[in-house]
N, C-alpha and C positions, 0 to 999 in steps of 0.2 A: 612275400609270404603274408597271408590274411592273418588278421589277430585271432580269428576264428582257430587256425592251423596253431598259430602260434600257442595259445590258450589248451589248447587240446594235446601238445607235445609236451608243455609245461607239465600238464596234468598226469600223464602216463609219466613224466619222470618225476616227480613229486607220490605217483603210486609205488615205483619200482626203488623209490632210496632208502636206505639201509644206514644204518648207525657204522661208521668204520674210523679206526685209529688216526691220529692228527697225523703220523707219517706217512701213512696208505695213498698212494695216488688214486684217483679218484675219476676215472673215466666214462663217459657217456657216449655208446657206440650208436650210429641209425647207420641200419642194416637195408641189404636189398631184400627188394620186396618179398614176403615167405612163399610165396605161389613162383618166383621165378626160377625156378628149380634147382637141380643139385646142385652145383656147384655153393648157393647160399646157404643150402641144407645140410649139405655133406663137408664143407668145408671151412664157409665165412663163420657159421653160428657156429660150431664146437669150439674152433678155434676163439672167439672173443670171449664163450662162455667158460675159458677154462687159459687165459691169459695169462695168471698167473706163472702155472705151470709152461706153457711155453714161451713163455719170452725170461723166466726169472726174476721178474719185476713181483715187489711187492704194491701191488693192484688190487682194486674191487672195479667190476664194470657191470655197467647198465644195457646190456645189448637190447636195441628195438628193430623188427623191421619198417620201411619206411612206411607199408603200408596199416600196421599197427600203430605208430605213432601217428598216423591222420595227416604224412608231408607229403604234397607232391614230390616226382620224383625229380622234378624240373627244381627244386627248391634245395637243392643238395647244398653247391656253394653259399647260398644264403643264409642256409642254417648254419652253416660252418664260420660264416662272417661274425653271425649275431653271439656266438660263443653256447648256443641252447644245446647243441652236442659236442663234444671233441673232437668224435672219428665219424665221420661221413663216408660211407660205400657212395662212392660217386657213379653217375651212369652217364657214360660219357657223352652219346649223343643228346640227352634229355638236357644237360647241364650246359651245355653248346649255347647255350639261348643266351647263355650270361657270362659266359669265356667263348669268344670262337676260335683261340687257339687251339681249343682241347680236338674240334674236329682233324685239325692237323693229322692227330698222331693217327687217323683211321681214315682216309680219306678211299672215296670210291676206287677202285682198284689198285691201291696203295700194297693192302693186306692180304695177298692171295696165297698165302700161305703162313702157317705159324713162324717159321722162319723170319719169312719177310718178315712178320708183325714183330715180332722180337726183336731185328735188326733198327725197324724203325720208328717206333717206342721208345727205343733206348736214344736215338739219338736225338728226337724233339719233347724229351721228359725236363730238361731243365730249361727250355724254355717256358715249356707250361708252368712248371713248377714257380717260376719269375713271374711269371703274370697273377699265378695266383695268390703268389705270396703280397704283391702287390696291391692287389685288387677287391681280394676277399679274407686277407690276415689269414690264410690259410698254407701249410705246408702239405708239398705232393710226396706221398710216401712210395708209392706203388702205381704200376698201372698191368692188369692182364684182361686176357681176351675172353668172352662168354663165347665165343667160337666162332670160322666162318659161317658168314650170313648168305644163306641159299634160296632159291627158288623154288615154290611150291603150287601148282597150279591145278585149279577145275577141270579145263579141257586142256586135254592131249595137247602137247607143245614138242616138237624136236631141238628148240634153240630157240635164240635169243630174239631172232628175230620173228617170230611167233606171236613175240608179243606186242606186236604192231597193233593198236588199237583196242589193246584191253586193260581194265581198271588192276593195279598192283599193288601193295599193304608196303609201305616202305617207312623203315627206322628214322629218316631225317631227310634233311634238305636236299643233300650231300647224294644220296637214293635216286629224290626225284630228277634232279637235274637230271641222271643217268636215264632213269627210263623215259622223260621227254625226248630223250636222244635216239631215243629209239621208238618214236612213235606209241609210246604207251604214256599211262597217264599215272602217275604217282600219287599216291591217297597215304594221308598220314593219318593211323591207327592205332589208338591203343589195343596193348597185347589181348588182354581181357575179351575184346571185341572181334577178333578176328576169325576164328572160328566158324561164330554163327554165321558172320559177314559173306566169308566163303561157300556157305550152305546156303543163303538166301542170294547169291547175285549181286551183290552189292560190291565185292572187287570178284576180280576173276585169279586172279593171284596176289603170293605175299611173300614176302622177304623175311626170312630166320635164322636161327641156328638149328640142324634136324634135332637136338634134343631138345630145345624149348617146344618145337613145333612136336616133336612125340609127345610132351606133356600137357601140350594143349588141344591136343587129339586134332589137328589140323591133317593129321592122313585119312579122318573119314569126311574130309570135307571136300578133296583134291583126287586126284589118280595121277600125277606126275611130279617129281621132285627133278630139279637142273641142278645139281655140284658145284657149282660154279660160285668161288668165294668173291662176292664184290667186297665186301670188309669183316672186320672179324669184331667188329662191338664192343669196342673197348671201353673199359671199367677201370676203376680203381679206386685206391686209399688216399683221402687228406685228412691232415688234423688242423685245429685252429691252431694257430701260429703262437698266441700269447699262452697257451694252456702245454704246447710245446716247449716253448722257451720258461716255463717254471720249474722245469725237468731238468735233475741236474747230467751232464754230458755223459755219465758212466749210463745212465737210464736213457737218453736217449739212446745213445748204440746199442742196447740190448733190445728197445724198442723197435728200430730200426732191423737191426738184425732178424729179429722176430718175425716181423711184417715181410721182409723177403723171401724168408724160407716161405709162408703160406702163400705167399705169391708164385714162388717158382713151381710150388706144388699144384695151383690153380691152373698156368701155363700146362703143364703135363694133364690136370687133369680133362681141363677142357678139351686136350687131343685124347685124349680117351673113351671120354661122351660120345667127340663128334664121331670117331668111327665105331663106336656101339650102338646110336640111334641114327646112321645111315643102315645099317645091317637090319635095325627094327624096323624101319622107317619101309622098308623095302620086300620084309619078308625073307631074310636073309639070316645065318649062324656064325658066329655065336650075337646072340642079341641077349645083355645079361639086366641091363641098366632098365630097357624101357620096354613099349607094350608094343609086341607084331604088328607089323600090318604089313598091306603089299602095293604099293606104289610101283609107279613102274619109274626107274632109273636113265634120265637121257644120258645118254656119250655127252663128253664135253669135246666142242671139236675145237680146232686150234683157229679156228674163225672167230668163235667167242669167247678163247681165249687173248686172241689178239685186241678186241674190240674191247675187251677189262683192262687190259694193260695200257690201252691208250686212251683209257677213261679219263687217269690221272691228269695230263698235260691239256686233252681237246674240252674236259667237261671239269670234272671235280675242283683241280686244282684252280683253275680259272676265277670260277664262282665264287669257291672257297675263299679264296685269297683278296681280293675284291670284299666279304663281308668283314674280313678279319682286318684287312690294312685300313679299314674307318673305324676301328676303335684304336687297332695298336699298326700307327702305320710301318712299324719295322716288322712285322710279322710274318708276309711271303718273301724277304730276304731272310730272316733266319731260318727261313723252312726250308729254302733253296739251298741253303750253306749247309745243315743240316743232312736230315733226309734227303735235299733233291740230289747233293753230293753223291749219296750213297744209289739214287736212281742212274749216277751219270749224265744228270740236268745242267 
């Protein structure tokens, strides 16, 4: 993190502090970005701004988005290290750069369904949580999905294979490896930019969740959306570790507890989004959440759904495992014992 960032986070929390009681826990949230849609709108910000009342903790909090407070969003666990906030809204693949276990829990055809992602979440969360406690004095509270991440394309596509030879907007590494495997070429893109990018020729398709991409208005840039979840984006809560451990243990469990119930409600709601802005997305009813349009809808056929499914083993996992096992070389053996268990690996 530049001093620049640094200087300028200070400064919005030195704007935002407030006179509160010697007993008052005293928390500092960085929020997802305020432009990343509902779910930060509808759920993360009510919920922190009103803490209190839902967890029972006697709290004051400072909630910022990240992109208000001036952090990258690539900068999450390192704010978290440096103690400048407490609760970091982490964004999994963006943070990857500096834990690569975190890709674990989302890995290219890992999460094709909320199920799966729930299944196998759960079972490499204390792994990550271990690395990060270790690594960046940070404790994992939570982890849920911004939804599956689908395809969105310029020119008409039937399948996957379509995309042989054309430029695709992809979340992470994790992404591109996949579509080189298919003859296309992976471009990493900020959200911000991909729209226009779409409209001017600059990729020909892009990788999202349909409600982000409805509220980036990516359906007047495209005429085709693929269904097809390569990963579901996963997100979630840490807090710094020593700011944790001043809490005394009745207040962490209410803490905790707290944090899961908004979690399990983000789980449900993000399968709510995604089939209200596939309906938008499409030109389709009931569309309550986002704005019409009319894309046309490919079948998923069991061709490209076979070809996600053996992402994991021929592409993802491979590469994946390989950047992780040179920092923490136990890392594609716990993932194996873990989730690959739960693959039948």
């Amino acid at each position: 993190m530049s001093k620049r960032t640094l200087f300028a986070s200070l400064s919005f929390a030195a704007l935002f502090a407030t006179p509160i009681q010697a007993d008052t826990l005293s928390l500092k949230v960085l929020g997802q970005p305020a432009g990343s849609g509902l779910i930060a709108q509808n759920k993360e910000k009510p919920y922190f701004e009103n803490l209190m009342a839902n967890s029972g903790l006697n709290v004051s909090v400072q909630y910022l988005p990240l992109d208000v407070a001036g952090v990258p969003d690539s900068d999450g666990l390192r704010v978290l290290k440096s103690g400048l906030f407490d609760i970091v809204s982490i964004r999994g693949s963006q943070v990857s750069r500096d834990e690569p276990s975190i890709l674990g829990l989302d890995l290219v055809g890992l999460n094709t369904s909320f199920k799966a992602g729930k299944a196998h979440t759960d079972a490499f969360f204390k792994t990550v949580d271990a690395r990060l406690q270790s690594r960046f004095n940070a404790k994992l509270l939570s982890v849920w999905p911004a939804g599956p991440q689908v395809i969105f394309c310029k020119p008409q596509i039937k399948g996957l294979a379509d995309l042989k030879g054309l430029k695709v907007r992809v979340g992470d590494q994790s992404g591109a490896n996949f579509m080189s495997g298919l003859g296309a070429t992976g471009v990493p893109l900020p959200f911000g930019e991909v729209q226009q990018s779409l409209a001017r020729g600059v990729v020909d398709c892009a990788v999202t969740g349909p409600a982000s991409a409805n509220s980036g208005g990516w359906p007047e840039a495209t005429t085709t959306v693929l269904p097809l979840a390569l990963q579901l984006a996963v997100n979630g809560y840490a807090m710094n570790l020593k700011k944790w451990n001043t809490m005394s243990p009745d207040d962490q469990a209410k803490l905790q507890a707290s944090i899961d119930r908004l979690t399990a409600d983000i789980w449900a709601y993000s399968e709510e989004l995604y089939v209200d802005a596939m309906h938008c997305n499409t030109g389709r009813e009931p569309c309550k959440l986002g704005k019409p349009y009319k894309l046309t809808q490919v079948p998923v056929s069991s061709a490209d759904e076979a070809k996600i499914a053996a992402a994991v083993t021929t592409v993802s996992l491979p590469v994946w495992a390989k950047q992780c096992n040179a920092v923490y070389p136990e890392c594609e053996a716990m993932w194996r014992a873990t989730v690959g268990a739960k693959l039948g690996l």
